[in-house]
Structures are given as structure tokens and as C-alpha cells.
C-alpha positions in Angstrom: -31.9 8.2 41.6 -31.9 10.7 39.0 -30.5 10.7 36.0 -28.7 14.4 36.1 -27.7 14.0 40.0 -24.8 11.9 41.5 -24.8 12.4 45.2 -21.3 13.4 46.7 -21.0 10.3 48.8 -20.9 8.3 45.8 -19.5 10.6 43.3 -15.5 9.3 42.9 -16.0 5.5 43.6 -18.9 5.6 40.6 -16.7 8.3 38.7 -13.8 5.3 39.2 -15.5 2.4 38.6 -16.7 4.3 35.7 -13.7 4.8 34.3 -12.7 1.1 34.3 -14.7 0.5 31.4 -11.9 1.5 29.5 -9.9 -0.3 31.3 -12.1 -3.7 31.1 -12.4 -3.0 27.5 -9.5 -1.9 25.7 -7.6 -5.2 25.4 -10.1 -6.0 22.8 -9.1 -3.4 20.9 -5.6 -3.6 21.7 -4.8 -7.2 21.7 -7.2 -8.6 19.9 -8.3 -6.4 16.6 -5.4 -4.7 16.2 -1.6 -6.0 17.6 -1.6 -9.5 18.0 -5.4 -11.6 17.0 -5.5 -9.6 13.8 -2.1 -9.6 12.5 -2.2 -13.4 12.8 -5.5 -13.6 11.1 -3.9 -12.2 8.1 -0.4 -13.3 7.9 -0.7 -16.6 9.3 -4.0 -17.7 10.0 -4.2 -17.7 6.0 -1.2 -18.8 3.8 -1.8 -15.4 1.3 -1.8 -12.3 3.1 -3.2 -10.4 0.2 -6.2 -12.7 1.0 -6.2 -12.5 5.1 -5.9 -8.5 4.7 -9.0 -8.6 2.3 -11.3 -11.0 4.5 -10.2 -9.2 7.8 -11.3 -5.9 6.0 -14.5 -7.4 5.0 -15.1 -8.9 8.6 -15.0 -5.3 9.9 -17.0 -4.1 7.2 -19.9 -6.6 8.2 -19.9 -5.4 11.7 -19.1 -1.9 11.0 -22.8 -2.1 9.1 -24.5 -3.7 12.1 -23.1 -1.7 14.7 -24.4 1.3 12.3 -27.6 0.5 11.8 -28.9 -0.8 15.4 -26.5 2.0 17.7 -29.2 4.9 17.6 -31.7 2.2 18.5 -29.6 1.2 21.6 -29.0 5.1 22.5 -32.8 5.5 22.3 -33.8 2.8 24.6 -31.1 3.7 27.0 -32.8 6.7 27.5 -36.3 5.6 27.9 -35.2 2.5 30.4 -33.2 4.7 32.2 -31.2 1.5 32.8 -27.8 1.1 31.1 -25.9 -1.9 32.9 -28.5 -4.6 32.3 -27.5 -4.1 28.5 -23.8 -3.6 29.1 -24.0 -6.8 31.3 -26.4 -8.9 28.1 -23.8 -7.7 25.5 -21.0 -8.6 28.1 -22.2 -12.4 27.8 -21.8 -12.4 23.9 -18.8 -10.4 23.9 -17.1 -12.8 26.4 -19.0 -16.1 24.4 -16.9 -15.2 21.0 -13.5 -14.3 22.5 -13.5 -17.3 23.9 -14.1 -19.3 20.7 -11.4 -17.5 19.3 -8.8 -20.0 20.4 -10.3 -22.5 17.7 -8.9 -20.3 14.8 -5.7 -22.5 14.2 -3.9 -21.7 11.3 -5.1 -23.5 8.1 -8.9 -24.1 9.9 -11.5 -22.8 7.8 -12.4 -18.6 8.3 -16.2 -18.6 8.9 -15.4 -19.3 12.8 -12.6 -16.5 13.5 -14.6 -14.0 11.3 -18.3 -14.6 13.0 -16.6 -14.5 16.4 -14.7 -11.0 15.7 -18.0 -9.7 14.2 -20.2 -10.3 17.3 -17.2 -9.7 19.5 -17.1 -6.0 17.6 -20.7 -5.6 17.9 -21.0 -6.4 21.5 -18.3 -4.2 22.5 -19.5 -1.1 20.1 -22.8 -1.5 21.3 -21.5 -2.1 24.9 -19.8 1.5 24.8 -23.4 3.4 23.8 -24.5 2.7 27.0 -21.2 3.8 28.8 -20.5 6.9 27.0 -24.3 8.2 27.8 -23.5 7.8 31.1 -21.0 10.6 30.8 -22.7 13.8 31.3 -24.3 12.6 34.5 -21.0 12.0 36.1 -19.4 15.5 35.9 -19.9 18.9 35.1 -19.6 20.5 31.3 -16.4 22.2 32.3 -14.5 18.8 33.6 -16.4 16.1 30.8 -12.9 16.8 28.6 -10.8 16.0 31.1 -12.5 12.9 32.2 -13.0 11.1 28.9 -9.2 11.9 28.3 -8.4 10.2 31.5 -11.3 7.3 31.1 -9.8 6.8 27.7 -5.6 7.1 28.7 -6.8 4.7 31.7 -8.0 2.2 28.8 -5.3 1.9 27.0 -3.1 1.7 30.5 -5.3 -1.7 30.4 -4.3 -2.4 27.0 -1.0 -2.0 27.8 -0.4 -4.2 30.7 -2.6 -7.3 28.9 -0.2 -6.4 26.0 2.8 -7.3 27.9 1.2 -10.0 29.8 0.9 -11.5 26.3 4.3 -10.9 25.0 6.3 -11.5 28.6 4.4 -14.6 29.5 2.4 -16.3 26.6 3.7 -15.7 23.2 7.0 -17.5 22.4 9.0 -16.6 19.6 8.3 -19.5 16.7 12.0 -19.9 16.2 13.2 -20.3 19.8 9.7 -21.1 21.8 10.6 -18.5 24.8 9.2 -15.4 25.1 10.5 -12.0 25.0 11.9 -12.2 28.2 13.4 -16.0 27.7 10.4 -17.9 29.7 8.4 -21.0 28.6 5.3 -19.6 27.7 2.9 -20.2 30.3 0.5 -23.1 29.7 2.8 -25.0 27.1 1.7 -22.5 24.4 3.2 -23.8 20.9 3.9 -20.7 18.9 3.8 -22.6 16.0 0.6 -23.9 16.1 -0.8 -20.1 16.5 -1.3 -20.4 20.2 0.3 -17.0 21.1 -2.5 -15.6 19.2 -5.3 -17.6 20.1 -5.2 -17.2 23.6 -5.5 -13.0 23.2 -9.4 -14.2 22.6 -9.6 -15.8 26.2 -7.3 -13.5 27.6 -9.7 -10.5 26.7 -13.1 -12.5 27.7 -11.8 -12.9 31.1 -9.9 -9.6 31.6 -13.8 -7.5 30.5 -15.3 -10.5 33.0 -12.9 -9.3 36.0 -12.7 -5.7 35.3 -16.5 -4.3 34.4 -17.6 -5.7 38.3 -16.7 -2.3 39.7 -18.9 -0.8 37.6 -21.8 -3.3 38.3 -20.9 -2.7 42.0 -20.3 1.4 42.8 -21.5 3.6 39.3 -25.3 4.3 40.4 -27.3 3.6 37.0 -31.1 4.7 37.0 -34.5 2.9 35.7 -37.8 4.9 34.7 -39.6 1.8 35.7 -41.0 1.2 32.1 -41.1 -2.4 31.5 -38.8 -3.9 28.7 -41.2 -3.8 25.3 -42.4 -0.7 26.7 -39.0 1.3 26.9 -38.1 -0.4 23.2 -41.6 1.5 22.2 -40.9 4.8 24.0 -37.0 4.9 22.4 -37.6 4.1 18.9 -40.6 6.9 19.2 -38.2 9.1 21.3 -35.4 8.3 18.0 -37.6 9.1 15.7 -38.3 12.7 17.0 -34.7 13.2 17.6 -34.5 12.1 13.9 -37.0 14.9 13.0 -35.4 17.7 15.7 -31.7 17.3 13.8 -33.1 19.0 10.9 -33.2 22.0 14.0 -30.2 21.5 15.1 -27.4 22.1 12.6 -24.7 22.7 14.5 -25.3 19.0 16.0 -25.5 17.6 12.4 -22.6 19.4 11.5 -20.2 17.7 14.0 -22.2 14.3 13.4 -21.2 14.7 9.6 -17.4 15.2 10.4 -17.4 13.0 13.2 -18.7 10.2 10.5 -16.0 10.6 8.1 -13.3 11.3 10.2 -13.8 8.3 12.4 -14.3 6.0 9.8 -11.0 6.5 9.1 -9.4 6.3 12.4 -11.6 3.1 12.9 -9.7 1.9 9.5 -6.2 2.5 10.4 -6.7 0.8 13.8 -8.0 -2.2 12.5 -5.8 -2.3 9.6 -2.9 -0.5 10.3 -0.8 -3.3 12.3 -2.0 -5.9 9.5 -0.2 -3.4 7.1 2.9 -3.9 9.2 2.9 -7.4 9.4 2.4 -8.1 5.9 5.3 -5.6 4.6 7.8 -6.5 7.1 6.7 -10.0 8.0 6.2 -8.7 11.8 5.4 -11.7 14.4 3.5 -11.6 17.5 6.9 -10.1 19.5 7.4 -7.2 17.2 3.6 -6.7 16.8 3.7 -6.7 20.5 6.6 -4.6 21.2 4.9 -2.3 18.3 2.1 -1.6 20.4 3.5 -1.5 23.9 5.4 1.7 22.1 2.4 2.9 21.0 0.4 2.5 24.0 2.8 3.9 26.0 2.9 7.3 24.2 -1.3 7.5 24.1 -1.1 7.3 27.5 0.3 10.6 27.7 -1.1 11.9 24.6 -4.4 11.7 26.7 -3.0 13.6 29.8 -1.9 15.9 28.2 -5.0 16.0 26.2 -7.4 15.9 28.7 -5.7 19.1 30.1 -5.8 20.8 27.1 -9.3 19.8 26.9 -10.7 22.0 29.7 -8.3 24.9 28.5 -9.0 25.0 24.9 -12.0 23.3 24.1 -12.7 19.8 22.5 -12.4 21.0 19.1 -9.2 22.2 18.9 -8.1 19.3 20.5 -9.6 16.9 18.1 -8.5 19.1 15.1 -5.0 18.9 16.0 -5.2 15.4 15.7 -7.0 15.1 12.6 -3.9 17.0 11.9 -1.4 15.1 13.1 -2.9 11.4 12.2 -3.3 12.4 8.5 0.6 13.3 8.6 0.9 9.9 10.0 -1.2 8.0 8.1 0.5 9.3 5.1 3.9 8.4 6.4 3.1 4.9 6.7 1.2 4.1 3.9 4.4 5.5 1.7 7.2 3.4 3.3 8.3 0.4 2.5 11.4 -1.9 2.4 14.0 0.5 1.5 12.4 3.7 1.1 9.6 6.2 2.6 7.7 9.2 1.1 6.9 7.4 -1.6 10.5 7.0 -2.8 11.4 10.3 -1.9 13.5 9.2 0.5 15.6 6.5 -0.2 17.0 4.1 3.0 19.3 1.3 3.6 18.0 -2.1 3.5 20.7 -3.4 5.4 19.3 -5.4 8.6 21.1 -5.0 11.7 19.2 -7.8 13.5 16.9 -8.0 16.4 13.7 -6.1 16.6 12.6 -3.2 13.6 16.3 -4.1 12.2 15.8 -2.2 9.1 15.3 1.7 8.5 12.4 1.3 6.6 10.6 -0.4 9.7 12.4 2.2 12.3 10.4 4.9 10.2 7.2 3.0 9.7 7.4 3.0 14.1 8.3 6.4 13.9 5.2 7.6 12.1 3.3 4.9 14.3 4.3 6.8 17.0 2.8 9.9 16.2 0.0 8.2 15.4 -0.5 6.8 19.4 0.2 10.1 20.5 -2.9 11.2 19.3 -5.7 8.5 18.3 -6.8 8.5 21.7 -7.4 12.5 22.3 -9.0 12.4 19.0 -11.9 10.1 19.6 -11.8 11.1 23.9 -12.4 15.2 23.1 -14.9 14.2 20.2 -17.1 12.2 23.2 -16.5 15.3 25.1 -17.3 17.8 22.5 -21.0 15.7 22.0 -21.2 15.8 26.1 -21.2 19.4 26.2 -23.8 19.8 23.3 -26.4 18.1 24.5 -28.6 17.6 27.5 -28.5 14.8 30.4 -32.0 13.9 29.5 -31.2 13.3 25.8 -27.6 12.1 26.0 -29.0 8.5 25.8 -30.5 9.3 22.1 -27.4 11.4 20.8 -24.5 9.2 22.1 -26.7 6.8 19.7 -26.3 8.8 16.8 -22.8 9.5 18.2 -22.2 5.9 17.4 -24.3 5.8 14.1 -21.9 8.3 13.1 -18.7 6.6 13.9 -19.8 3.8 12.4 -22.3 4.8 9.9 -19.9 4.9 7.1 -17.3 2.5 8.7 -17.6 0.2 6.5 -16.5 2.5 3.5 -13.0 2.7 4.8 -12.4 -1.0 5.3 -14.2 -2.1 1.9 -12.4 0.3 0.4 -9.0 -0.7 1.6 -10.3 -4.5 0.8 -11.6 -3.4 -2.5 -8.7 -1.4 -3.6 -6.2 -4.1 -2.5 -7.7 -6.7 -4.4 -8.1 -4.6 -7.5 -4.8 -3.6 -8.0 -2.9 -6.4 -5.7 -1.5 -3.9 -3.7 -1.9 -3.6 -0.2 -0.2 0.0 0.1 -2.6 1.6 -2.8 -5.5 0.1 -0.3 -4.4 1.5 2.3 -4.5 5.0 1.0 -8.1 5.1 0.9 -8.1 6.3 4.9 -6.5 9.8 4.0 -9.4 10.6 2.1 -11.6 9.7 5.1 -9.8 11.7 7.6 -8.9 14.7 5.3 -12.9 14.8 4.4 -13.7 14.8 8.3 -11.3 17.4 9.1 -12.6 19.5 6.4 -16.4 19.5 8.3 -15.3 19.9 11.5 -13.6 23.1 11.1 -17.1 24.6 10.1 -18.8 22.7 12.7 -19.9 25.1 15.8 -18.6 24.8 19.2 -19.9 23.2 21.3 -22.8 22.1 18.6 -25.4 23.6 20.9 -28.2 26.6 18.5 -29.7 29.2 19.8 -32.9 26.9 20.7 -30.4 25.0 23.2 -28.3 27.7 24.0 -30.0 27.9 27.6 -29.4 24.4 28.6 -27.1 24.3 32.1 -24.5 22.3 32.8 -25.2 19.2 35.1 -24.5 20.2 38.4 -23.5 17.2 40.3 -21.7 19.3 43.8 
């Protein structure tokens, strides 16, 4: 089958199943790195949290690095296999291998184990989405790629969402009363206290990608050139290292690449280490973490629909700067309150606790900026994959989703050894923290200067995929 044709018979059961990658893998994401697995790693996994925020920043630094280094490589031999399943499906097996392992990270058990498993996890599931995103521009036209990435990407965190409350109504009991949110027993005799709520996120994930990536196995047509496998691995790093040499040629590409690098680094930052902030300030367990992100995820949900329409009416790079916009806003918001205060002191607030969940104002303002922050994390990084999509060919898409990922992740490790750096220097989590505004005001700065869509005047003629 070709790659730039999807015949109409098969075009919205593949278009679907795509689209379920999201859903298969955003619990990872959502449960694991960055509201429940993580925020344990660092506030109770370890007995110092100054000490579980700096390891978890350098366990995302280490895979941030691999994940940079090896993505172009993976884009490149996407496109000269043709194939892209058979490597979703390998990196499906590891992914799946060190969730499940996850459950051994009790607290007080030594860090190598819960720190190896998150790296390969991370790289799995990075490497994992190369392959998926270059499947894009085959699926739809140019005019309708926005629209779809918003709603591939509002679908994944729908995924998140429910495995989020699955987690909090039915597995994580409160430590102090051993029912969860809803009053239950949590299912499986889970012991709060022994870190079980947490744990089982890593299983819960392995099995939810297992069930949930079939449909794309089964209906999303996938293509081979028929080049055997040292062969294709040949063909793509010679086919990289002429796209290597073309980007000198194609500045408009570079341009977005550049911002795309810096400003991603810092999204990837405050997702991984935002809701670790949290629960080290406020001493947030697994039920406001939980609660935390259902908010969150409820409100990217939209944020993507309504995205995905401005998408097709605007373009992808008004979309994406509005965000830029709108997270550094957040991002400062959080970063400068604390118990009793926000802006940095500016505005002083009651400490008074009123009891139950976020019962001071300090933590109702921390959600409050959070908020704004869901509402527009997802559009950012769904209109950037749609602003690449309509700058570059079918035929190449393979080799620049690569360096799409090289350039999300190329410097990703800056903003988390930075943050880890910083905290340990001056024993403060908060002045850490601050390191991911200068990430996303430096993107932001490139992008508006970046063409769109990033196609020169020596691509200017390429069509859009006609798939009708």
C-alpha cells in the first residue's frame, strides 16, 4: 500500500485506531511520570524530598539524552522500512517489561530499580511515538492534520483521565483511613502505607498500552518497502545524514526545530516536575495528586477541541504561540506561591486550613495556575506536530518527525538538570524550578520568527496528501 494513499474503505477505522495511540499511551504520562508514580518517588519513596526531586530530575535527564540522540535514527529507518508497527510493537515489549517492575519500588528499597525502569519506560514510549507521529501526514489532508492531532491528543488525555480515576476511585486508599476517595477498600488489598497505591500505576499502565495499541495493530494500514532489516538501518542513517546536510537548505524548517527545542524542553520539565513541586510544598498524597490531575485533564480535554478548531482556522502557529503564552504565565504563577503567599510575596494569603482537599489559599492558587496550565499543554505540543506535518512531505515525514523528536528532546535534559542542579545548589526547590521560564520564554522568542508553515521556496510546490 502506499505510503501517501489510504483507500476510503479503510480510511476512519485506521484514522480511529490511529488515534488510540494516545489513548493507549497517555496513562504513562499521566499516572505514572507525572500525578501519582512520580510524586511518590520523591516524597515518599525517599525520606528527603530535596533528594527524591533531585534523582527524579536526573532520571529524566538520562533518558531525555538517549531519547535525543537515537530519535532521528528511529525517524530515518521508519522511512526507509516503510514499516512502523513492528518497532512500535518491539518498544511496546520493553515499555510494558519496566512498568511492570515498577511495583518493586517500595518505599525505603534502594533507587537504581525505580530509576532504570522509568528511564527505559521513557525511552520506549518517546521512541514509540516517532513512529506514530510519522504516520500522520498519510492519514489526512494538510488542511485537516491540525484538527486531528488536537483530537488524537484531547483523546489521550481522555485515556489519562479515566486510568486516573480508576486509580484514585478504586486502588489508592487514603494512608490515614485505607478507603479510597469514594470510601471503598481498595481493590486487591492495596496497603496505602506500604506505597501500593503508587506502585500499581506501573502495572496499571503496562496493561492499559497492552489492551489499547491492538486496534492499531488490527485496522491502521502500515506499509513496507520490502528492504530487509540491516538493509533499511543502512538506507535511513544514509537517508539522515542527507537530510542532515539538506537543513542547512531549509531554514525555515531549522527555524521551527530551534524553537520547538527550547520551548519543549521546557514543557517536558514542568510535566515531569511540576506535580513533584506540588507534593513537596504542600505535602500532597496520591488523592490530592489525583484529584489535581483529574482537574487538569479535564480542562486539556477541551483545551484541545477547541484547539484543534482553531487549528484549521488560524494556523498551527498561532495556536502554539498562544500557549507559549499562556504556560509561561502559568509557570510563573506556580513557581512563586507558596504556603501563605503567591507572586513572589506580592500577594499575601491566609494560611488558615479549612480541611479537606487544597484546604489552604495558597494550594487553591497553585490549582488555579495549574489550571491554565492543562488548558493549554496539550494544543501546544498537538499544533507544533501539525505545524511539522504541513511542512514537510509524506515521503520524508519518517526522517523529520525524527528530528521533530531530536528537537523535543535534544536539549531536554538542560531543563531537568538544571532544576536538579539549581535545587541542590541553593537547597531550594522553588529557585530550581525557575529554570523552565527561561526554556519556554527562549522558545517563544524563535518561534515568532520561524516561517509558516516551515516550507522555502525549494518546497513550496509540494501538494498536500490527497487521501479522497
Amino acid at each position: 500500500m502506499s505510503d501517501s494513499v489510504l483507500p476510503n474503505s479503510n480510511k476512519k477505522r485506521g484514522i480511529i485506531s490511529w488515534m488510540f495511540y494516545d489513548w493507549a499511551a497517555q496513562p504513562f504520562f499521566t499516572v505514572v511520570l507525572t500525578f501519582i508514580f512520580g510524586p511518590y518517588f520523591v516524597s515518599r519513596l525517599v525520606a528527603d524530598p530535596t533528594a527524591g526531586q533531585a534523582a527524579w530530575g536526573y532520571t529524566v535527564t538520562i533518558s531525555g539524552i538517549a531519547i535525543a540522540l537515537l530519535s532521528p535514527v528511529m525517524g530515518a529507518i521508519a522511512d526507509a522500512s516503510g514499516s512502523r508497527k513492528k518497532w512500535i510493537g518491539f518498544f511496546a515489549v520493553i515499555k510494558i517489561s519496566s512498568l511492570m517492575f515498577l511495583w518493586f519500588a517500595a518505599p525505603g528499597s534502594a533507587l537504581w530499580l525505580p530509576m532504570l525502569c522509568i528511564i527505559l519506560a521513557t525511552i520506549a514510549a518517546e521512541f514509540s511515538i516517532v513512529f506514530n507521529d510519522s504516520m500522520l501526514p498519510r492519514l489526512v489532508n494538510k488542511t485537516e492534520v491540525g484538527r486531528l492531532s488536537n483530537s488524537a491528543w484531547g483523546l489521550g488525555y481522555a485515556g489519562g483521565l479515566v486510568a486516573l480515576f480508576i486509580v484514585l476511585l478504586l486502588l489508592a486508599g487514603n494512608p490515614a483511613t485505607g478507603k479510597t476517595l469514594i470510601g471503598l477498600t481498595p481493590l486487591f488489598g492495596l496497603d496505602a502505607s506500604a506505597g501500593e497505591d503508587a506502585r500499581i500505576t506501573g502495572p496499571l499502565a503496562a496493561l492499559w498500552y497492552f489492551v489499547f495499541l491492538i486496534p492499531l495493530f488490527l485496522f491502521t494500514p502500515d506499509t513496507s518497502t520490502g528492504l530487509p532489516f540491516n538493509t533499511a538501518i543502512k538506507h535511513g542513517l544514509s537517508e539522515l545524514k542527507q537530510t542532515l546536510l539538506e537543513l542547512k537548505d531549509r531554514a525555515p524548517v531549522l527555524k521551527f526545530l530551534a524553537a520547538r527545542m527550547l520551548y519543549q524542553d521546557g514543557i517536558n520539565g514542568l510535566l515531569a516536575l511540576g506535580g513533584t513541586f506540588a507534593a513537596g510544598m504542600f505535602g500532597w498524597k496520591t488523592v490530592e495528586m489525583g484529584v489535581y490531575g483529574i482537574l487538569l485533564l479535564v480542562i486539556a480535554i477541551f483545551g484541545c477541541y477547541f484547539a484543534g478548531k482553531l487549528d484549521v482556522r488560524m494556523g498551527s502557529k498561532k495556536v502554539v504561540s498562544v500557549s507559549l503564552v499562556c504556560l509561561i504565565i502559568a509557570t510563573l504563577g506556580i513557581v512563586s506561591t507558596g504556603p501563605g503567599y503567591t507572586l513572589f510575596g506580592l500577594l499575601q494569603l491566609s494560611q488558615a486550613d479549612s480541611g479537606g482537599l487544597f484546604g489552604t489559599a495558597a494550594e487553591k492558587a497553585y490549582v488555579l495556575f495549574g489550571l491554565l496550565i492543562g488548558l493549554v499543554f496539550g494544543p501546544a505540543q498537538a499544533s507544533s506536530r501539525s505545524f511539522l506535518a504541513r511542512s514537510v512531505s509524506v515521503e520524508e515525514a519518517g526522517r523529520y518527525f525524527g528530528l521533530y523528536a531530536f528537537a523535543g528532546r535534544a536539549t531536554s535534559f538542560f531543563a531537568p538538570l538544571s532544576v536538579a542542579t539549581l535545587t541542590v545548589l541553593t537547597d531550594s526547590v522553588r529557585i530550581g524550578m525557575c529554570a523552565l521560564i527561561v526554556f519556554l520564554v527562549a522558545g517563544f522568542a524563535l518561534l515568532l520568527i520561524a516561517p509558516y508553515p516551515a516550507v522555502d521556496n525549494a518546497k513550496a510546490s509540494l501538494s498536500p496528501v490527497n487521501i479522497e
